[in-house]
C-alpha positions in Angstrom: 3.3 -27.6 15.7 3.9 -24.3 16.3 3.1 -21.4 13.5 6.3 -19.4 11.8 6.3 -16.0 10.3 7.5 -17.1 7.5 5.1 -20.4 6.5 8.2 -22.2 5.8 9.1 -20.4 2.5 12.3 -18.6 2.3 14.4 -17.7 -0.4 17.3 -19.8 -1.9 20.4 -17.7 -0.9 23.0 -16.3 -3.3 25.9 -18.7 -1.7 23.7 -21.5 -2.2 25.1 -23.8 -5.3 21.6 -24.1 -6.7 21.0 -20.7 -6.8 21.6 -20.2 -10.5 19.3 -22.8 -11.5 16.5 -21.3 -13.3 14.0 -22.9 -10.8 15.8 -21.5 -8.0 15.3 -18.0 -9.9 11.6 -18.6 -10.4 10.8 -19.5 -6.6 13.1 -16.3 -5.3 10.7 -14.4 -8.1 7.5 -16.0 -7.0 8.5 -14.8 -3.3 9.5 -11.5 -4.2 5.9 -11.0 -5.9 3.9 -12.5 -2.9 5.8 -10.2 -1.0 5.1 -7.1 -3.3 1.9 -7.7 -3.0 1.7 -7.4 0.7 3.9 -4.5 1.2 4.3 -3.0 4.4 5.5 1.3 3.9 5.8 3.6 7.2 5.9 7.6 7.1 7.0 9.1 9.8 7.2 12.3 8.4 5.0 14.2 5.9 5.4 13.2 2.4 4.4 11.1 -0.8 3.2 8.3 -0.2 4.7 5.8 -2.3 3.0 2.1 -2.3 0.1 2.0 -4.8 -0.7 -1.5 -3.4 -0.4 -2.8 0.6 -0.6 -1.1 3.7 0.9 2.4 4.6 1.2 3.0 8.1 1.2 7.3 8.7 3.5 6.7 12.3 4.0 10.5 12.6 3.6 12.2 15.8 2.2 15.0 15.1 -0.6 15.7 12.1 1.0 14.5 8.6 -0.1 16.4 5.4 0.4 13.1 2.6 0.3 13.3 -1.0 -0.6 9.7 -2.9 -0.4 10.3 -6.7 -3.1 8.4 -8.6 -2.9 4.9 -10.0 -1.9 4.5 -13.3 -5.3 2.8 -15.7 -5.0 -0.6 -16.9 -4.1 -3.9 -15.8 -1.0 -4.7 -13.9 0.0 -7.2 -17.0 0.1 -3.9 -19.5 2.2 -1.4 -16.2 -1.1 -0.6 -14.7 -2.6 -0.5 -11.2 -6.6 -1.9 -11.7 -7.6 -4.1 -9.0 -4.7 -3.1 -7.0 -5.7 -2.3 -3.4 -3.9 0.1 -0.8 -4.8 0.4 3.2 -3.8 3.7 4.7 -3.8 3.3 8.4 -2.7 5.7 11.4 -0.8 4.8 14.3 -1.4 7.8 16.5 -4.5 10.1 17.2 -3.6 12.8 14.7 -6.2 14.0 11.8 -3.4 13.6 9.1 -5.0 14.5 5.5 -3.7 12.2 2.1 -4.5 14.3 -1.1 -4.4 12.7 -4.4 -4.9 15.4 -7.6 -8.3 16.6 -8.5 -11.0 13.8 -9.3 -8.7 10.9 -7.4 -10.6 9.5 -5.0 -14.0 8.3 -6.3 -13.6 10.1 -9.5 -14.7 13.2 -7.5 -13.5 14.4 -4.4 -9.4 14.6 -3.8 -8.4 14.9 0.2 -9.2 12.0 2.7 -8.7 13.6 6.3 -8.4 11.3 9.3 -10.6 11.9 12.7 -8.0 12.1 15.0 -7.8 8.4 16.4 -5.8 5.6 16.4 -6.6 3.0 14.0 -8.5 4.5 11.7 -8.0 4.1 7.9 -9.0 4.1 4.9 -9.4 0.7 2.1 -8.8 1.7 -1.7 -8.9 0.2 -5.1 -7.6 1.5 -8.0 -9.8 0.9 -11.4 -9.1 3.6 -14.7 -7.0 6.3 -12.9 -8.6 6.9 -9.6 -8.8 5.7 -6.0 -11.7 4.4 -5.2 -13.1 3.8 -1.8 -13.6 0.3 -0.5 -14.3 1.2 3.0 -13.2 3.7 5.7 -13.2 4.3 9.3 -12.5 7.9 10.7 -12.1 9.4 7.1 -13.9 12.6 5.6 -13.7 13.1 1.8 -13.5 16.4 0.3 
């Protein structure tokens, strides 16, 4: 059996009869989350950044100067980010720089700049108000 790209979920559509059913409103909910939670954002320009969870892809050609505010403390049940985790990746060989304000990135430095090279990125996870790093390839912190 051939793979999908979509497992075989999809969401009940707004002409369907069902789709008032409160069931039907709790599985288009439960996608919407799953897909949340896996969100996809591409700059092609300079700019905030505006996922605090996901993947970013920086697509500009040319060096992009990013701004990614920090996450907001507490758990995602009480409107906070902990635990959340972002990937900031580029797509071109550019040594674009993402600046959070002072203290956001392991509670001490506040500018990641990329190495100019495709792929490389940087992992974080948000815990009490700052970014911290989970990993990195390419990246300097200042």
């Amino acid at each position: 059996m051939a793979a999908t790209t979509t497992r075989g979920l999809s969401k009940i559509a707004s002409t369907s009869p069902d789709y008032n059913n409160p069931l039907v409103t709790a599985h288009n909910s439960a996608l919407d989350a799953l897909d949340a939670w896996k969100a996809v954002e591409v700059d092609a320009a300079s700019g905030a950044i505006a996922s605090k969870e996901g993947s970013v892809f920086i697509t500009k050609a040319g060096v992009a100067v990013m701004t990614l505010p920090l996450p907001t403390a507490g758990l995602p049940s009480a409107g906070g980010d902990d635990g959340r985790e972002l990937t900031i990746i580029t797509t071109g060989a550019y040594a674009h720089t993402v600046t959070t304000p002072a203290g956001g990135l392991n509670g001490a430095s506040h500018i990641a700049t990329f190495a100019a090279a495709v792929g490389n990125n940087i992992k974080l996870k948000a815990y009490n108000a700052v970014w911290y790093v989970e990993s990195s390839i390419g990246i300097t912190l200042s």
